[in-house]
Structures are given as structure tokens and as C-alpha cells.
N, C-alpha and C positions, 0 to 999 in steps of 0.2 A: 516235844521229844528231847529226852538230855543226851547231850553229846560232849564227850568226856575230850575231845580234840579242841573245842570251842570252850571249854572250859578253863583246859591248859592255856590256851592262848590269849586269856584271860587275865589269867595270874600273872603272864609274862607282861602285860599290858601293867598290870596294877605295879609292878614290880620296879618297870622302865620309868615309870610315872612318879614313882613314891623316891629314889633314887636321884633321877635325874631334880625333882624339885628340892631335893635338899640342898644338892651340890649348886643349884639359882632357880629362886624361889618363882622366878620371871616366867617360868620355862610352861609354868600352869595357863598363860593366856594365849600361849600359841601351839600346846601338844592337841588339844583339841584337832585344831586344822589338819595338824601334822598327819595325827591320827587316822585321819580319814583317805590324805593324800597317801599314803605309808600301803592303806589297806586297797584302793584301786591300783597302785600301782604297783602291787605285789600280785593281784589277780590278773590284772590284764598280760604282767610279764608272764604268768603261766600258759592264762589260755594260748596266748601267740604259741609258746612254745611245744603245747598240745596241742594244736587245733589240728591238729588228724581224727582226735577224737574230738574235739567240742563243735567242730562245723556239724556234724552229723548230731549233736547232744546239745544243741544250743542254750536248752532252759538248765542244762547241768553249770552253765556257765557261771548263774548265781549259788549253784549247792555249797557254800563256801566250807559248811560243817563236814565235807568230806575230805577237806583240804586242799590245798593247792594256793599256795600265798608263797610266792619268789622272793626271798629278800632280796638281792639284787634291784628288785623292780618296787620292793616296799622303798627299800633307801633313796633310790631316786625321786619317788613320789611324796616322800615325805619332805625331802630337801628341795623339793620344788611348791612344797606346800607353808614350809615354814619361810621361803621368800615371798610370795604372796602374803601372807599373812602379815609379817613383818612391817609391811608397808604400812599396813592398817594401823598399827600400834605408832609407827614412829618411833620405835626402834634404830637407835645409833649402829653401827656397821661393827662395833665393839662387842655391844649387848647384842646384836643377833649371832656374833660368833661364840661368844660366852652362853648364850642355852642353847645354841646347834653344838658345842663341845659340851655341856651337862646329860644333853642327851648321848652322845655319841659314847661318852663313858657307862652308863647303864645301859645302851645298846645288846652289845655281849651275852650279858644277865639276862635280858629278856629276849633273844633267840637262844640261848643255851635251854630255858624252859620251854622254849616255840618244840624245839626237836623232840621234846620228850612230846608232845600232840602226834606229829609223825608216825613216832615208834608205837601209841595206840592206834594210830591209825593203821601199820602193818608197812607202813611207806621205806621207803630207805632201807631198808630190811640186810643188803647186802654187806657180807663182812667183808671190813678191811682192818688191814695190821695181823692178819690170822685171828684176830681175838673177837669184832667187837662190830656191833650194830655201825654201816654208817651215819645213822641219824643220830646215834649214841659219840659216836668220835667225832663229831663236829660240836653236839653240845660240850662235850670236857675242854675240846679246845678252844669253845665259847668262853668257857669258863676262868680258865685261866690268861684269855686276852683280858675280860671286865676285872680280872686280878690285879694285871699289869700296867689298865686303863688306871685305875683306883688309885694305885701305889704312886705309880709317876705323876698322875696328877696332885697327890697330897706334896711330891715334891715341888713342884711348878709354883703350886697355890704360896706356900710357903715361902718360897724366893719371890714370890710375887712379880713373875713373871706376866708382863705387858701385851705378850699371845698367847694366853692361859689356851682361851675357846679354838685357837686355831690349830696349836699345837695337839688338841686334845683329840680334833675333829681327822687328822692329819694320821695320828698314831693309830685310833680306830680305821679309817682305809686302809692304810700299811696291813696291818694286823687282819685286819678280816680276807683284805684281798689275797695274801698269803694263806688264810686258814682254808678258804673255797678253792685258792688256785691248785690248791696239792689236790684236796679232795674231792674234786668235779671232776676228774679222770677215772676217780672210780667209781661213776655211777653211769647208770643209763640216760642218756641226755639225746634227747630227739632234735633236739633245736642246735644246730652246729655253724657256723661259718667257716668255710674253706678248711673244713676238718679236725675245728678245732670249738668244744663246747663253748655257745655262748658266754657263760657263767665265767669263764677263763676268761673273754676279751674285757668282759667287766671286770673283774677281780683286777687286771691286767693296770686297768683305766684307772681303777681306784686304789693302787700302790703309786702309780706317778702320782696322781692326784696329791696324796698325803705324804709320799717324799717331798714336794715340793713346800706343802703346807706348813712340813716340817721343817726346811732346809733354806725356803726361803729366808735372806734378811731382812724386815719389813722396817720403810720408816717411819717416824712416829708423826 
């Protein structure tokens, strides 16, 4: 059966892939892994965060083509998947920072296209700003984060900058944790601590994260 959700989320796959390998060509023997950890760990942060519904719908837990994939819980799974992996390769702490920032910059690109799966799926549906789908206003402001990822890192590359990968990894948390921290207020979020959506104490977690990333002075 074709599902146009699973499709989208396809493209955005081929997208992050084709993208990220340009900017390090490296990035091809560990997105595999990534890939995988990226994709448990974006399911699992859902059902937690639904399991009002999935304890009672247990075999829905695999229906992945209806949706339900957390980037919050993708990004952790994947960055827990490219240190494992890492190891395997023998991977200097440079080059694992240099393709975890190659990815990090086509990140963006590839949930900006995630969201357009959503909005066929009927998900997020809710307007905010007066105008606009929110699965639609987190893609555009996807959009023009992988903008500002792109630009600044053509500056970086070019100075040749010594934390290309860290800085790169740094500016996407800032940037994403910002674009979820505005806009997880306005959705319906079942899953809260102490009154406050989980997605915010992530977002929260991952702007210090990449201030520091950013801000830190590293020695050589």
C-alpha cells in the first residue's frame, strides 16, 4: 500500500544524505547507523509521549506510515548512534565532529521536508501566526535555519576554521532549539513536566548545548 507520508520522509532522507555527503564525503559510512538510531529514537520519543494511546494499541506502535517520528528523540538517537558507530571506523574526535556538523547542516532541509509528510497526514493542522499550518511554520523556519546553516558555514570553511564540525553542530541546537522552543506552545502536547512541554526542556537542553559548542574556546 503507497503512503505518501513515508514517501516524503524519503525525500528528506535522500535530501540529508546527498547534502550532507558533499559538505564530507565521510559522512556516507556512518549515516547508515545514524539512520537507524535517528529512526528508533524518534519513535520511541513518541510512543512515550502518547502512550495513553499506544498501551491500549500496542501493534500501532510499529504503524510507522501513520506517523509519529519526534525529532527531538530522532536527534538524540542519531547522535548516540553516530558515537557508537564511530568507534568502529576509528574516527579521530575532529572527523567525528566534522560529519556530525555536515549532517547537522542538511539537518534543517531534511525536517523542513519531514513536515510537509505531517501536513498529508492531516497532523499539526493547528494555525499559528493567524496565517499558517503549524507543520507548515516550522517547515519555512526549517528552511531558512539549513539557509543560515549553509551560508555561515561557507564562511567558517573558507577561514578555515579549526571547529568547522563543532561550530556547525552548535549553531544547528541554537537554532533548532529556538525554532521548537517558540512553537511547541502552540501545539497540543500530552507529554509535559512540571507544566511545561517536554519538547521545550529539550529545545532548552539543546540551545546551552550549542551555546557552549559555539562559545566554548577549544585548545588545539
Amino acid at each position: 500500500m503507497f503512503h505518501l507520508y513515508g514517501l516524503i520522509i524519503g525525500v528528506g532522507v535522500v535530501a540529508v544524505w546527498t547534502v550532507s555527503e558533499r559538505l564530507e564525503p565521510r559522512v556516507s559510512r556512518v549515516l547508515p547507523w545514524m539512520l537507524f538510531g535517528a529512526l528508533v529514537g524518534a519513535r520511541v520519543y513518541h510512543v512515550v509521549d502518547q502512550w495513553t494511546y499506544y498501551s491500549t494499541h500496542l501493534l500501532n506502535i510499529l504503524a510507522l506510515w501513520n506517523g509519529g517520528l519526534a525529532i527531538w528523540g530522532g536527534v538524540i538517537g542519531g547522535f548516540a548512534a553516530l558515537e557508537f558507530s564511530t568507534h568502529n571506523f576509528q574516527f579521530s574526535k575532529e572527523t567525528q565532529w566534522n560529519i556530525l556538523g555536515a549532517i547537522c547542516t542538511a539537518l534543517p532541509l531534511g525536517q523542513a521536508i519531514g513536515r510537509w509528510g505531517n501536513g498529508a497526514n492531516g497532523e499539526f493542522a493547528n494555525i499559528v501566526f493567524d496565517t499558517v499550518p503549524w507543520w507548515l511554520a516550522e517547515s519555512v523556519l526549517d528552511l531558512i535555519l539549513f539557509a543560515l546553516l549553509w551560508y555561515v558555514s561557507r564562511i567558517w570553511r573558507v577561514g578555515k576554521d579549526t571547529h568547522l564540525g563543532r561550530k556547525q553542530v552548535g549553531l544547528y541546537l541554537v537554532g533548532y532549539g529556538f525554532i521548537r522552543g517558540v512553537l511547541e506552545w502552540e501545539r497540543l502536547v500530552p507529554w509535559t513536566l512540571v507544566g511545561v512541554p517536554t519538547a521545550v526542556w529539550a529545545s532548552g537542553v539543546g540551545i546551552v548545548s550549542g551555546m557552549f559548542l559555539l562559545l566554548y574556546k577549544y585548545t588545539p
